[in-house]
N, C-alpha and C positions, 0 to 999 in steps of 0.2 A: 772668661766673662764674669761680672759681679753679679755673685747670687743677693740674693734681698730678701727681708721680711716679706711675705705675701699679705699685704695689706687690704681686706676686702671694702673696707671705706674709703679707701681711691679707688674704689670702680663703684662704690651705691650699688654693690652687689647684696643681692637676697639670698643666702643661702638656704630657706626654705624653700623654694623656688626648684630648687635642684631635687627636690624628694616628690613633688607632685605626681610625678611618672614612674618612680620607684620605689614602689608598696612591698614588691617583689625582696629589695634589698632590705628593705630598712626593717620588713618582718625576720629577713634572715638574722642580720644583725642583732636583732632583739632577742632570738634564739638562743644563740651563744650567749651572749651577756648576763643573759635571764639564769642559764645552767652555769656559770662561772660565776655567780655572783648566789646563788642559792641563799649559804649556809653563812655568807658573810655577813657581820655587823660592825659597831664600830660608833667612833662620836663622829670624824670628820672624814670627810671622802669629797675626792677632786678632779671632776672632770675637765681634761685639756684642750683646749679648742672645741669646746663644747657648744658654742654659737647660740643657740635661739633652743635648746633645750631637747633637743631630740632624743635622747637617748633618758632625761632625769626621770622617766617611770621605771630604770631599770636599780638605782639603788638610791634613789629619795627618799622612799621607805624603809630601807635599810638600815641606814646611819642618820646620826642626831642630827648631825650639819651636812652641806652639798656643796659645793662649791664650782662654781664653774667658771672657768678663765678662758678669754680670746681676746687676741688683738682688736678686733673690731669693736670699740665704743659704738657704733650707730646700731650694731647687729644687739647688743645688749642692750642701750637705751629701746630701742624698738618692745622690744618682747619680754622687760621688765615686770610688768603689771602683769601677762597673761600668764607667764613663768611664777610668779611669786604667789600669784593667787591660787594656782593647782598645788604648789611645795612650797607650802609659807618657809620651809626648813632651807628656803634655795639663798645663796649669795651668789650676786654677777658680779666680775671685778675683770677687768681690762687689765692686759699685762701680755709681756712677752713671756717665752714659752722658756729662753733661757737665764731669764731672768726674773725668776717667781719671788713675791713680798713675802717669804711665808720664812717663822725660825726652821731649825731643822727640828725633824722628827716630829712633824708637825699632824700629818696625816696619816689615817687606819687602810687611805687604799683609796685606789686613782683608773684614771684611767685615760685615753686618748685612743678615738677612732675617728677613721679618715682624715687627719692630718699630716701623719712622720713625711709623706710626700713632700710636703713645703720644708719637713726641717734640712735644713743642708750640714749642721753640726750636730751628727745625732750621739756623736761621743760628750760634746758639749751639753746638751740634752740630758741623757739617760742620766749625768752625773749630778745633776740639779734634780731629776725626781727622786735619783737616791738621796740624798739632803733631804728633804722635803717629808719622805715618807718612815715612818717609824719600823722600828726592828719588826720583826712577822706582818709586815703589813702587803697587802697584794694591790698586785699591777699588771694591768689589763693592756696589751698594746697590739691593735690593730697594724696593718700592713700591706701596702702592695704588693703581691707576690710578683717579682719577674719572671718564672718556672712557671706559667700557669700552663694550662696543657695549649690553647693558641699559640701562647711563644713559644712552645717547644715546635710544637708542627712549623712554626714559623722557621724555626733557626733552626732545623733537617733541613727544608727546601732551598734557604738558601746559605747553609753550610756556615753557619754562625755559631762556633763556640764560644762566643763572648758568654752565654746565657747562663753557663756554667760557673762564671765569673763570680765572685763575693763582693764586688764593687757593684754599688747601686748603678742602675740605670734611670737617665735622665730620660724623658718624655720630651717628647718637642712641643712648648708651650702657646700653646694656640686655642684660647678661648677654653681653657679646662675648669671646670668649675668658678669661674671667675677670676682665675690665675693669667693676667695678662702680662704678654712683655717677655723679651728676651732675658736672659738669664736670672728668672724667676722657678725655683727647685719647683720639681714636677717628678719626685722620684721611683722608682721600684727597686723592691729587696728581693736576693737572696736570703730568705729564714734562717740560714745557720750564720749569717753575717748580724743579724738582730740579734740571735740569741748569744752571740759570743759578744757583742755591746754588754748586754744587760748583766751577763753573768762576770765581765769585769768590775761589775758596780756593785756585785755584792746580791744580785737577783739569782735564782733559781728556780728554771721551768719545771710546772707545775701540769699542765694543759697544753695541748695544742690542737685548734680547731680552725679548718678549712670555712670557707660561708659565700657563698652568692656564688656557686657554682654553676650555674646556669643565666646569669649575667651577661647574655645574649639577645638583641631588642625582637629577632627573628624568633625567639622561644618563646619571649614573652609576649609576642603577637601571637601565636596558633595556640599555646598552650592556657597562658590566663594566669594569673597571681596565684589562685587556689592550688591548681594543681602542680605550679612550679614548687610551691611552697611544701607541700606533702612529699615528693622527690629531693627536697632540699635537706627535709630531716634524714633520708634515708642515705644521701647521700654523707652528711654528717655523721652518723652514725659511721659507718661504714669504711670512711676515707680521709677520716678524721687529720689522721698522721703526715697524710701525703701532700704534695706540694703541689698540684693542678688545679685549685682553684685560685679566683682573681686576688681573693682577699685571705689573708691568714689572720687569727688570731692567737696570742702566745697569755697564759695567768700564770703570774711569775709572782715569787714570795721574796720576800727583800728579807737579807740576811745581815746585822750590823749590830756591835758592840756599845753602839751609842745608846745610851737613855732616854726612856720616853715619855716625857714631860705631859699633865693634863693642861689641854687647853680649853678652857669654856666659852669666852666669848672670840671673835673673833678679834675685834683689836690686842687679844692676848699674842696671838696668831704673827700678827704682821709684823715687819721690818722692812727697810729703804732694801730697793730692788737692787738698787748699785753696788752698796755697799756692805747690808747684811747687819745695818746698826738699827739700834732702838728708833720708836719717832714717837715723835709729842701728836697726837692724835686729838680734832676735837670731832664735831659733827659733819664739816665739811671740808677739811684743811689736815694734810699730815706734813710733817717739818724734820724730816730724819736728824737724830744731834749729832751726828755727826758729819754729812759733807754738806749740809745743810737743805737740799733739795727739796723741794716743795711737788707736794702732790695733791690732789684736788678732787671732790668725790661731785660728779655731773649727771642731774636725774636720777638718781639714786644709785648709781655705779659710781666706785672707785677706779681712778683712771691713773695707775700703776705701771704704764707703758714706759721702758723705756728703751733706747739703744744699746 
C-alpha cells in the first residue's frame, strides 16, 4: 500500500488541540529536552515537525537562530505572530522533512519530537539531518517505542514474537493525531534499529532517556498531572536505559569531516530543496539557478515544500 506525506492541512487539523489534555506529557517531554539540552549553545538550531511551537522554550534561548520546519503551511501561518512575538530569534519555513532548503553543515543542533512515526524513509531521513548539521553538532530524536512494557504484556498473551523484531511496526491508522487514511505511516521502533540508522550517518549516542511512562488515561484520572509528574522524574532517573516506556529519547553528536562554514543570516543558509543549488532570493520570491523552480514566501512563511 502507498505510504504518503502526512499532510495535516488536508484534514484543517489543529495540532494544538492534541496537548489540551496532556500537560502530563508534554511536562514530561520538556524534562528531558530541558536536561539534554542544558550545556548546549550554538548560532542555529532546528526543530523538525515542530508545528505551532511547542517545544521553542526549550532551546530559543539557547542559540542565536530557531528554526522550525513542518509540512503544514496553515499550522505556521496560524501561530506566526504568537510564535515570533515570544522568540523574535524564531523562523517558520514549510518544507518537507526529506527534503530540507538548508547548505550542508548548516546547523549547531536539531531536533524532531513526535514525528519519526509519519517518516516511512527514515534512512532517507537520518541522511539529510546529517547534511544539514555540522561536525560536533547534536541531535535530539524522539520515538515510538514498540517494546513498551504494554506491548510486551501484550505479545506474552498472545505469543507474538514479532516485538522482538528491528522492523518498525505500523499502527493501524484510524483517526491518530490527525493522521487519516490508509496507508498513511503511523510507526513504532525497536531503539536499537534507531540507533543503528543514526550511527550509519556518522551520529553517536550520547544519552538515552525513557519519558511518559505512565502514559495511561486511567493514571492520569486517579492520580493528577502533579503527582504523575513527581513519579515520572523518578522514574527517569532510574530506568533511564530501559525500553518500557511509550516514548524514547536518543542525544546523538554528529561525527563528520566536512567543514563548518558561518552562516549569519538566513538567506545565507538556503538552497532549492530539489536540487541543493543556489537561489536568487528577494523579499518574497526565491528562483533556484539552477532547475529553475520558484518558491514563494506566504504570511510571513517560506513555503519550501516540495515532493
Amino acid at each position: 500500500m502507498k505510504q504518503e506525506i502526512v499532510n495535516y492541512d488536508g484534514y484543517d487539523y489543529d495540532y494544538s488541540t492534541y496537548w489540551k489534555d496532556r500537560q502530563y506529557e508534554n511536562i514530561s517531554e520538556h524534562y528531558v529536552l530541558n536536561k539534554f539540552l542544558n550545556n548546549e549553545r550554538g548560532e542555529w538550531f532546528i526543530d523538525i515537525g515542530g508545528s505551532y511551537g511547542r517545544l521553542a522554550d526549550c532551546y530559543a534561548g539557547k542559540f542565536q537562530n530557531a528554526v522550525i520546519i513542518d509540512y503544514s503551511l496553515k499550522t505556521l501561518q496560524k501561530n506566526y505572530q504568537i510564535m515570533t512575538d515570544k522568540y523574535p530569534n524564531l523562523i517558520l519555513i514549510a518544507a518537507n522533512a526529506y527534503k530540507l532548503p538548508f547548505k550542508n553543515s548548516s546547523f549547531d543542533g536539531g531536533l524532531m519530537v513526535r514525528v519519526l512515526h509519519h517518516i516511512d524513509k527514515q534512512k532517507e531521513y537520518f541522511k539529510e539531518v546529517a547534511r544539514i548539521l555540522k561536525n560536533d553538532g547534536v541531535y535530539i530524536q524522539e520515538f515510538a517505542n514498540k517494546k513498551h512494557i504494554k506491548a510486551r504484556v501484550k505479545a506474552i498473551l498472545h505469543r507474538d514474537k514479532e516485538i522482538n523484531s528491528l522492523e518498525p511496526y505500523q499502527q493501524p491508522t484510524i483517526n491518530l493525531e490527525g493522521a487519516k487514511g490508509d496507508g498513511v505511516p503511523f510507526l513504532n521502533y525497536h531503539s536499537k534499529y534507531i540507533e543503528n540508522l543514526l550511527k550509519e550517518e556518522g551520529f553517536q549516542l550520547e544519552k538515552k532517556q525513557g519519558c511518559s511512562y505512565f502514559r495511561i488515561p486511567l493514571l492520569k484520572k486517579i492520580f493528577g498531572t502533579k503527582i504523575l509528574v513527581i513519579l515520572e522524574k523518578v522514574f527517569q532517573h532510574f530506568f533511564a536505559k530501559t525500553d518500557i516506556s511509550p516514548s524514547i529519547f536518543f542525544k546523538e553528536r554528529l561525527h563528520k569531516k566536512e567543514k563548518s562554514p558561518a552562516y549569519i543570516r538566513l538567506d545565507d543558509l538556503l538552497v532549492c530543496p530539489s536540487c541543493k543549488h543556489e537561489m536568487i532570493i528577494d523579499k518574497t520570491k526565491a528562483v533556484c539557478t539552477n532547475c529553475k523552480k520558484e518558491y514563494f514566501k506566504k504570511d510571513n512563511i517560506w513555503d519550501f515544500r516540495t515532493e
